[in-house]
N, C-alpha and C positions, 0 to 999 in steps of 0.2 A: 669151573663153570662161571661161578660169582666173578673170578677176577677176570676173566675174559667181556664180561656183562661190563663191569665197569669201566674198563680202557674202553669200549665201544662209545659207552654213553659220555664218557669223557672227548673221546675223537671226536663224532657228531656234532656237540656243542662246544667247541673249542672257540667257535669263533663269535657266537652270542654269548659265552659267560665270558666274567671279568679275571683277567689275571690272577686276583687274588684268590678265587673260589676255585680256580685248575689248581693255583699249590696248594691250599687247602684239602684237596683234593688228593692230589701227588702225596703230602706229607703222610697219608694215611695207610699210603701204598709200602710195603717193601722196597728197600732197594733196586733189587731183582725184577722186579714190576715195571717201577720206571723205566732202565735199561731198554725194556722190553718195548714198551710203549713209546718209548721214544724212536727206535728202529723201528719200530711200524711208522710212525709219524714220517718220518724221514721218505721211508721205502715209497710211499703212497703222495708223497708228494704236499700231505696236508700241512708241513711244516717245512718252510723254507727259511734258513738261516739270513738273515741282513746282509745287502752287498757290502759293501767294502768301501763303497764310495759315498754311502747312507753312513754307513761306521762314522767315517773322517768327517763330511761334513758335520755331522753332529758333535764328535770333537772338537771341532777347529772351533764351534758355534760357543761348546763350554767353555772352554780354553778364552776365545775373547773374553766373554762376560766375566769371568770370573777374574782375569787377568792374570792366567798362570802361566809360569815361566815355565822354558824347556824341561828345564832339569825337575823341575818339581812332576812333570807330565810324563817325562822318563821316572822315575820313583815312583809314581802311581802304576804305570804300567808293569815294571817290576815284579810290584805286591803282587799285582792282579794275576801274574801269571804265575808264582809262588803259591796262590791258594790251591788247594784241590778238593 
């Protein structure tokens, strides 16, 4: 019952509290939990993933400033998908 109480009150205010205080949040939860919370998230529409076109511009935006080359940005991406 408690754990269903707190995905609730976490979904609700998802979009007035700060990022940091949802993982703080999450951290406290089970694995299992998340999962869970997250398929609800999904199902229900209250969590939409970033287009694709949001992704790359904000890419391409680091990428200038920073002034990284191809291959350094292919080895970044790499990593990233090696993590799990």
């Amino acid at each position: 019952m408690w754990k269903k109480a707190i995905m609730t009150y976490i979904m609700k205010n998802m979009a007035k509290q700060k990022l940091e205080k949802i993982m703080d949040n999450l951290r406290d939860l089970p694995s299992k939990e998340v999962q869970i919370l997250m398929r609800r998230l999904f199902k229900e529409g209250v969590y939409r993933p970033p287009k694709l076109g949001d992704i790359t511009r904000k890419v391409e935006q680091i990428t200038g400033e920073n002034r990284l080359s191809p291959k350094v940005v292919d080895e970044a991406i790499k990593w990233a998908r090696s993590q799990k």
